[in-house]
C-alpha angles and dihedrals in degrees: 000000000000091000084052092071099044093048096046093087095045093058106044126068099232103055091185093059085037099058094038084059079045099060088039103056088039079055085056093045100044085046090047085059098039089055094056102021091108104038124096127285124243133198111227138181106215100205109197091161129013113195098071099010116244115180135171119277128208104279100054125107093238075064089056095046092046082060095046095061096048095269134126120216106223091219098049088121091073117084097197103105094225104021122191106233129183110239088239090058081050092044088045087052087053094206117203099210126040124190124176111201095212144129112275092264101041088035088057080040094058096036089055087047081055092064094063084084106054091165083061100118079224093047091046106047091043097255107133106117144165127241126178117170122156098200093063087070100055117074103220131090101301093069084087097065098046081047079063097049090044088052102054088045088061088040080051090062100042083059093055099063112094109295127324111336120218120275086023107126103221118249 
């Protein structure tokens, strides 16, 4: 997210106009990781196929915005952008959070085949979610905000633990 905001000028005509949007959307994003510095972290498995599994590596900007709202991709270590990964390597990184990035009907179809693992942290707990937004996909602007929505899902799913987890200001 961060190359997003030094490449902005050099591709528009009007560099004044493109480095204001710049600062602006660096001002989003520095607002986006002061909201959710201090909350607890959570692991998540961010599903974008199922048969077989692809997920996000480390270098992609899912893995950015994960950071952004607080959140670890458990396969951060692996530097293809859309790794193909065995259920079992995803089961032995017990993810808490699982979020599958699917239309409505596969998206129910891979969260059932979630269930499958009730002794999955995420399964268990009841975090396997679905999140579809388009803008996550296309590498412009509004992939801040879809940075934001991503963000209040995963907050979402730190509330939903037992009480009011540690670190976690009250409402």
């Amino acid at each position: 997210m961060r190359r997003f905001r030094r490449s902005t000028p050099a591709q528009t005509a009007t560099e004044p106009v493109a480095r204001s949007r710049a600062d602006a959307y660096a001002q989003q994003l520095g607002s986006l990781a002061a909201s959710y510095r201090n909350r607890p972290s959570l692991r998540v498995l961010y599903q974008i196929w199922d048969r077989p599994i692809y997920t996000i590596g480390g270098k992609h900007v899912i893995t950015d915005a994960l950071r952004l709202c607080g959140a670890e991709n458990v396969f951060a270590d692996l530097d293809t952008a859309a790794p193909a990964v065995t259920r079992e390597a995803a089961v032995l990184r017990n993810p808490d959070l699982i979020l599958v990035s699917a239309p409505p009907q596969a998206a129910a179809e891979w969260i059932a085949e979630w269930q499958r693992y009730p002794a999955l942290g995420a399964v268990r707990d009841g975090k396997v979610v679905a999140y579809a937004d388009d803008r996550m996909d296309r590498m412009g602007p509004s992939v801040i905000d879809a940075a934001s929505s991503l963000c209040a899902l995963i907050d979402r799913a730190r509330r939903t633990s037992a009480g009011t987890p540690a670190g976690y200001p009250k409402p």
